[in-house]
Each structure stands twice: as C-alpha cells, then as structure tokens.
N, CA, C and O atoms as a GROMACS GRO file, in nm:
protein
  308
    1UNK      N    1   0.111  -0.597   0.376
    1UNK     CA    2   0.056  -0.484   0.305
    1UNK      C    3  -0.043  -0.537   0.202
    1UNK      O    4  -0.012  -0.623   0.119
    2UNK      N    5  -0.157  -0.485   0.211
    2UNK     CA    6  -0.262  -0.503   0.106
    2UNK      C    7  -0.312  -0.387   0.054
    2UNK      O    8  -0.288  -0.278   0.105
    3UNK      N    9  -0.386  -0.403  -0.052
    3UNK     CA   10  -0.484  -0.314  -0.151
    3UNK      C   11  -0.620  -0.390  -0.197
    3UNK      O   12  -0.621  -0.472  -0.288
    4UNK      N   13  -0.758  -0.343  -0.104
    4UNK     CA   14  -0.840  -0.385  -0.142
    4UNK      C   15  -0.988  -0.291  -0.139
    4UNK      O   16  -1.012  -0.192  -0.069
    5UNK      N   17  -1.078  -0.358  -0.241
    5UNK     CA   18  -1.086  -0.444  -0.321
    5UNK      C   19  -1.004  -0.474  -0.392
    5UNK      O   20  -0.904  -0.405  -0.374
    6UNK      N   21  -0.991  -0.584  -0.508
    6UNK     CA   22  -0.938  -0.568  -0.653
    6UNK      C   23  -0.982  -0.640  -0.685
    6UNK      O   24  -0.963  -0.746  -0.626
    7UNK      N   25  -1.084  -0.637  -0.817
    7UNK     CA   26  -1.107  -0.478  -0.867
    7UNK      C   27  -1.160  -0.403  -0.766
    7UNK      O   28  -1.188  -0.436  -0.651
    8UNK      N   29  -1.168  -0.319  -0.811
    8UNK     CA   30  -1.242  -0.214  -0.757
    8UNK      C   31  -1.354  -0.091  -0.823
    8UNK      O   32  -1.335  -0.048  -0.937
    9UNK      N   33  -1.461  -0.045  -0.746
    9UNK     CA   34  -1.551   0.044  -0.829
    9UNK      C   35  -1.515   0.157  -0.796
    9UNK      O   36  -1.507   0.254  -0.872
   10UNK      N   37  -1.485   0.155  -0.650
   10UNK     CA   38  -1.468   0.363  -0.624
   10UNK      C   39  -1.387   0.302  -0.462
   10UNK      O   40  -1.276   0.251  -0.449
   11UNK      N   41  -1.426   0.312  -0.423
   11UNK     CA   42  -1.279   0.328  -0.290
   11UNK      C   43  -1.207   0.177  -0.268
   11UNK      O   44  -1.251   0.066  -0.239
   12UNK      N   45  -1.051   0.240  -0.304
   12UNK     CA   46  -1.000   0.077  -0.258
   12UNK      C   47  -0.932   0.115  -0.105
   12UNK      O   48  -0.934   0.232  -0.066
   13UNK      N   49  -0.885   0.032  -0.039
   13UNK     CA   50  -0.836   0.074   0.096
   13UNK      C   51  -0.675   0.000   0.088
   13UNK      O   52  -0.658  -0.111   0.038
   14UNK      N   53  -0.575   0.073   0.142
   14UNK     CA   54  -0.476   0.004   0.128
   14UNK      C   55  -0.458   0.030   0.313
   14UNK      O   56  -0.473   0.124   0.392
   15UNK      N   57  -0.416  -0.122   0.317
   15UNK     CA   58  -0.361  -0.191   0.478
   15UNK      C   59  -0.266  -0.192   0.453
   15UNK      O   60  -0.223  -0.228   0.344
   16UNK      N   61  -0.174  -0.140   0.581
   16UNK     CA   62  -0.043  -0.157   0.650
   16UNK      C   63   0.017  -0.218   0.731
   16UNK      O   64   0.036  -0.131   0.817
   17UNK      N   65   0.075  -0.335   0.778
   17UNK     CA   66   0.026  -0.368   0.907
   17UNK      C   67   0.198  -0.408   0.935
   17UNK      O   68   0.222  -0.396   1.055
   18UNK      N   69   0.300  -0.444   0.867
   18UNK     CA   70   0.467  -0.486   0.914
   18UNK      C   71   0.565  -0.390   0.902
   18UNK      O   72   0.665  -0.414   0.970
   19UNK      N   73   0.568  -0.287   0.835
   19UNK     CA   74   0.629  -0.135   0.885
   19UNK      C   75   0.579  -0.040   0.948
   19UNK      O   76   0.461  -0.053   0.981
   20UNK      N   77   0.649   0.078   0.984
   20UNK     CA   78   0.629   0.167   1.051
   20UNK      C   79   0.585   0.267   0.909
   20UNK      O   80   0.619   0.250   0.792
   21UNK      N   81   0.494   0.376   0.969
   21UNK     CA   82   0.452   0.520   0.854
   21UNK      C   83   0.566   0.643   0.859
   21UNK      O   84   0.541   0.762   0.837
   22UNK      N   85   0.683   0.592   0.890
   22UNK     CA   86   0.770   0.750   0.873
   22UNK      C   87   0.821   0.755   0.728
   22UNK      O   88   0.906   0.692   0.665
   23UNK      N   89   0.725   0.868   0.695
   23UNK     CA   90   0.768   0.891   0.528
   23UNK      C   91   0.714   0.836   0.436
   23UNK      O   92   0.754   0.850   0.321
   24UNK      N   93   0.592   0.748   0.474
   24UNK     CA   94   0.531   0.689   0.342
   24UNK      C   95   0.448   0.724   0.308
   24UNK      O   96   0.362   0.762   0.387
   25UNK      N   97   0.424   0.732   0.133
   25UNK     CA   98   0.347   0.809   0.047
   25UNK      C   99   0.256   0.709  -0.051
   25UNK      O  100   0.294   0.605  -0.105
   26UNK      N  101   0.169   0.750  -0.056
   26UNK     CA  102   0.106   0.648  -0.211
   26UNK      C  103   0.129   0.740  -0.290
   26UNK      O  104   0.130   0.861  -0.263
   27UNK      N  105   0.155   0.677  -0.421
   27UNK     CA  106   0.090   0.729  -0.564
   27UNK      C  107   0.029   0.628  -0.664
   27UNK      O  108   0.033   0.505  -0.660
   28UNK      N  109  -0.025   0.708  -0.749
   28UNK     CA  110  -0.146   0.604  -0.800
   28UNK      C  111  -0.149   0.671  -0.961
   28UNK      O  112  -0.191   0.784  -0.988
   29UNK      N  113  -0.088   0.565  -1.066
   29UNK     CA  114  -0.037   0.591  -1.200
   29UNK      C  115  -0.117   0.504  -1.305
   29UNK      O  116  -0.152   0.386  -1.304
   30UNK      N  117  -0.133   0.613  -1.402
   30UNK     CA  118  -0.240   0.525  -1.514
   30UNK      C  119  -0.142   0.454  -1.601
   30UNK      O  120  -0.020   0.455  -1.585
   31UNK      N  121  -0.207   0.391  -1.694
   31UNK     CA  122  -0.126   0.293  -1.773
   31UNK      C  123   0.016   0.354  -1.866
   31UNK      O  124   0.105   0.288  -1.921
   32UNK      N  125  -0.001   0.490  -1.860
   32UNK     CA  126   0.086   0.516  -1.969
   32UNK      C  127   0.187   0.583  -1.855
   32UNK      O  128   0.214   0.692  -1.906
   33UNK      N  129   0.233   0.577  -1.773
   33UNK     CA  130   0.283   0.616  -1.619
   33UNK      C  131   0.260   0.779  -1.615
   33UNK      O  132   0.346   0.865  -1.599
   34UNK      N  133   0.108   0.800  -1.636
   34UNK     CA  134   0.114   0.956  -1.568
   34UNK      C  135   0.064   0.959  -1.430
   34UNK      O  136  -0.030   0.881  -1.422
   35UNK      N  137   0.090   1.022  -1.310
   35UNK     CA  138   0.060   1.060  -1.215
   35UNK      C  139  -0.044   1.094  -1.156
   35UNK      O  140  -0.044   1.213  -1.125
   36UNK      N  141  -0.142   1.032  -1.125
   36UNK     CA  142  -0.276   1.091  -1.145
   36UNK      C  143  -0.324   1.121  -0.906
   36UNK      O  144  -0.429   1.157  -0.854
   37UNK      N  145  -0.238   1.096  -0.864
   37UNK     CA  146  -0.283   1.158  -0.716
   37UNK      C  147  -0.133   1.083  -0.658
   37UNK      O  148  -0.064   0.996  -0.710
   38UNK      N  149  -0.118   1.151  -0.541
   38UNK     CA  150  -0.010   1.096  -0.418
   38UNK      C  151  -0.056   1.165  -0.293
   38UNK      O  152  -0.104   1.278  -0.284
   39UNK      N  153  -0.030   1.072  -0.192
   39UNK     CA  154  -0.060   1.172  -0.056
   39UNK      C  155   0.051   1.104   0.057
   39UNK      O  156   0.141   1.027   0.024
   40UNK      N  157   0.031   1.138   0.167
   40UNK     CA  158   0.112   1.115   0.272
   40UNK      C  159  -0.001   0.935   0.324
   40UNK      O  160  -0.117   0.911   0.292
   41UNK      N  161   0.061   0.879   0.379
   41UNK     CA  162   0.048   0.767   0.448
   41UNK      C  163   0.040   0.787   0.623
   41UNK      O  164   0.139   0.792   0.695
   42UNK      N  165  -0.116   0.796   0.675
   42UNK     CA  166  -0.037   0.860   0.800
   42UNK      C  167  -0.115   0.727   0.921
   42UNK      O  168  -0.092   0.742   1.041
   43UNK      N  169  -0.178   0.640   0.886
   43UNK     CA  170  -0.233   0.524   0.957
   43UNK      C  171  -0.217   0.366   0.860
   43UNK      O  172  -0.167   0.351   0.748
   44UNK      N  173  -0.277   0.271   0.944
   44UNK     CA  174  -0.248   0.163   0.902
   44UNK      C  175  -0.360   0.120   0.784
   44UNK      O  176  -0.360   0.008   0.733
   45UNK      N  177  -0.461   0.231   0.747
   45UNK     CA  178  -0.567   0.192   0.673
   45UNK      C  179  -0.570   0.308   0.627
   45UNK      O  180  -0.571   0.408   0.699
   46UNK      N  181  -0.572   0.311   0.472
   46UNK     CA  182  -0.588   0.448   0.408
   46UNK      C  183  -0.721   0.451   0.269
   46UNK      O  184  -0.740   0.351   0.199
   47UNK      N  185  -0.765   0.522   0.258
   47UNK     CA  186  -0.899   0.515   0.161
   47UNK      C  187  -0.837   0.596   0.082
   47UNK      O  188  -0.792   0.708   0.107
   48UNK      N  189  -0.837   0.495  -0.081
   48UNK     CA  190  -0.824   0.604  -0.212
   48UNK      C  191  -0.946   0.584  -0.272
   48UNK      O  192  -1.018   0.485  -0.279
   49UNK      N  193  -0.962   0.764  -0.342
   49UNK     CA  194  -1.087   0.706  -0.447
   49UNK      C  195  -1.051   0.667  -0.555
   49UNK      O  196  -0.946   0.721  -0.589
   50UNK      N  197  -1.096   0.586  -0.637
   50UNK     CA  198  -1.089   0.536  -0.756
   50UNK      C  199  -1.193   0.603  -0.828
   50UNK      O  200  -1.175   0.642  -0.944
   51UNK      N  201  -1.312   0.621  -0.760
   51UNK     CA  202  -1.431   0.666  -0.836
   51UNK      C  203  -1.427   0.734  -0.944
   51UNK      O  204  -1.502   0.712  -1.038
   52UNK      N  205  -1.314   0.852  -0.941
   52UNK     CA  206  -1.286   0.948  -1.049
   52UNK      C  207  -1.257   0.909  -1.202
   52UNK      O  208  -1.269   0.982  -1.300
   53UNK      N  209  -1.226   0.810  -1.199
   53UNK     CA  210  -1.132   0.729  -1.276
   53UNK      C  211  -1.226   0.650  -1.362
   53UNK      O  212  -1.321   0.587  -1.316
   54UNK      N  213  -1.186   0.661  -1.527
   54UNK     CA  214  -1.248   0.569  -1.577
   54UNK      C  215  -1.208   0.403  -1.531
   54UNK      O  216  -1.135   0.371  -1.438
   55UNK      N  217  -1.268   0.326  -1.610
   55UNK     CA  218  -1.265   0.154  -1.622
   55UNK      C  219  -1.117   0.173  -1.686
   55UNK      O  220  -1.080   0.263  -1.761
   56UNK      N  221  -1.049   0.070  -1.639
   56UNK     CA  222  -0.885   0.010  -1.648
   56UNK      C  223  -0.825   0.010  -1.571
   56UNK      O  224  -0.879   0.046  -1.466
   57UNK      N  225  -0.702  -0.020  -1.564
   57UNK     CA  226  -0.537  -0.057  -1.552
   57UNK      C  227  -0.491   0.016  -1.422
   57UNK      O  228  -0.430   0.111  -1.470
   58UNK      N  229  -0.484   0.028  -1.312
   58UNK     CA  230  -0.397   0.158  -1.292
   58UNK      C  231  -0.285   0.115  -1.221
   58UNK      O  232  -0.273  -0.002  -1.259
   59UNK      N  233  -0.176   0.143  -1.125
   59UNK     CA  234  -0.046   0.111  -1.073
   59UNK      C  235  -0.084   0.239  -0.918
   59UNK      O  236  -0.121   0.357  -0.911
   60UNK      N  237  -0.047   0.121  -0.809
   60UNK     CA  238  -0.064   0.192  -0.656
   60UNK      C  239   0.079   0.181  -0.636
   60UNK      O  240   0.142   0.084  -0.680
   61UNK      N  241   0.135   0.277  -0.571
   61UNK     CA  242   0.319   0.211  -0.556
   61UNK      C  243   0.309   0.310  -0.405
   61UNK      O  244   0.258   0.421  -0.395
   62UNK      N  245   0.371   0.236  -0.305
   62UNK     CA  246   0.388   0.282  -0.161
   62UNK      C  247   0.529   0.305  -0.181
   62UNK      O  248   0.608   0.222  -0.226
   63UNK      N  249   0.555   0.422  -0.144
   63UNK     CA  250   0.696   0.486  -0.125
   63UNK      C  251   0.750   0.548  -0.018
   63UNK      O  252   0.709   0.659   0.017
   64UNK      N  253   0.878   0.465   0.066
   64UNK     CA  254   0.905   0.510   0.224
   64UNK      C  255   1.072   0.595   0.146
   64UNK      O  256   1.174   0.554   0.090
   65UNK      N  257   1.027   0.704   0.179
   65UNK     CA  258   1.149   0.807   0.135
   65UNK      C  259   1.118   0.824   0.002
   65UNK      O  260   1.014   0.852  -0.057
   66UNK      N  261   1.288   0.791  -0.049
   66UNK     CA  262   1.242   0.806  -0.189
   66UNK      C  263   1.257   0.603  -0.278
   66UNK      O  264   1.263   0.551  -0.389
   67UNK      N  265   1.256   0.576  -0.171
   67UNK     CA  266   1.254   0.439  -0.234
   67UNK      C  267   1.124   0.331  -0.220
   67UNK      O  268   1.071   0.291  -0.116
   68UNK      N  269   1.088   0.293  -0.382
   68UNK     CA  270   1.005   0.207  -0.354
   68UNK      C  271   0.970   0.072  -0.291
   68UNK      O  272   1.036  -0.025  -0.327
   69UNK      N  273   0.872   0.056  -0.201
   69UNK     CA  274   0.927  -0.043  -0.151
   69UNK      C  275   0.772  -0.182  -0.215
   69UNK      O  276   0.763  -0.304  -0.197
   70UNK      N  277   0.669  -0.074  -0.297
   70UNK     CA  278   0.552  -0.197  -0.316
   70UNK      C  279   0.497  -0.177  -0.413
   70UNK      O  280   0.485  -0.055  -0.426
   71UNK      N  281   0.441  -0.245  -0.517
   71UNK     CA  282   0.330  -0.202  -0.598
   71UNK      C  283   0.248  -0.285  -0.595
   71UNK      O  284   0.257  -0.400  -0.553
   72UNK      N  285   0.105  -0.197  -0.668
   72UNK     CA  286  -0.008  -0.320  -0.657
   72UNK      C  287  -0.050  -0.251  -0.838
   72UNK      O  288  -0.013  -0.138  -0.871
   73UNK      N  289  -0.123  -0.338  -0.926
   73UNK     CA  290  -0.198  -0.343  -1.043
   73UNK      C  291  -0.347  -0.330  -0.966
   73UNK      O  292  -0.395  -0.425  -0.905
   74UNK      N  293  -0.408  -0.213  -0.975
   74UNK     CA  294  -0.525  -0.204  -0.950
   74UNK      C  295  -0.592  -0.176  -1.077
   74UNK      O  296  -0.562  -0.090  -1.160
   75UNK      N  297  -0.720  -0.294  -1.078
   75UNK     CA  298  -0.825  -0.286  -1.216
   75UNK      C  299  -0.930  -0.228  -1.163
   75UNK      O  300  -0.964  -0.254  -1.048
   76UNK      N  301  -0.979  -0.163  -1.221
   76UNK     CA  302  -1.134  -0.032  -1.215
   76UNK      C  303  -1.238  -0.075  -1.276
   76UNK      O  304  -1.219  -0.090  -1.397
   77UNK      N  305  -1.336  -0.100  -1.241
   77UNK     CA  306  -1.432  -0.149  -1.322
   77UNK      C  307  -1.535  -0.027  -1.371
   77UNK      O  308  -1.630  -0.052  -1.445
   0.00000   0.00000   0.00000
C-alpha cells in the first residue's frame, strides 16, 4: 500500500496492491483530527484531491470495516 506523491500539490494517488477492497474507506484528517473527506475504496488506485487544502500536515488512514488497518502523514505544499 502506498500514497503518492509526498508531498504533494493537489492530487495524491493511493495504491493498493496485497488486500482485497471489501469495505475499504479512506479518510483524510487535518492536524487537529478534524475530518475533512472519506469515501469508499473501490479499485487498486484511487485519486484524492488535496488541492482544496491549504499548505500542511494532514493524516490519510485506510479503513477495512471498522478497523484501521494504515496511515500515511501527508505534507501539502
């Protein structure tokens, strides 16, 4: 599992490639842990925008059910 770029300016792509997609979700949390997007996981390559987002910090966490199983520290330039 990857998240790339990092950094990143506006779309990072997160790869899947040693589990299966039943039930997995991204969400994507700013520094102070607010919630700022989640969606369903439905291929092995998924495009988030970052673009929206000022410069900093943010937290990608892949979630199969309700358990986490990854995080990534994504920086925004």
């Amino acid at each position: 599992m990857s998240a790339f770029p990092n950094p990143t300016a506006d779309n990072l792509t997160l790869t899947i490639n040693d589990i299966g997609f039943s039930n997995l979700t991204f969400q994507v949390f700013d520094v102070s842990g607010k919630l700022l997007q989640g969606k369903k996981i439905a291929g092995n390559q998924t495009a988030i925008d970052f673009g929206k987002y000022p410069s900093g910090v943010y937290f990608l966490k892949i979630i199969q059910g309700k358990v986490e199983i990854k995080s990534f520290k994504i920086i925004k330039k």
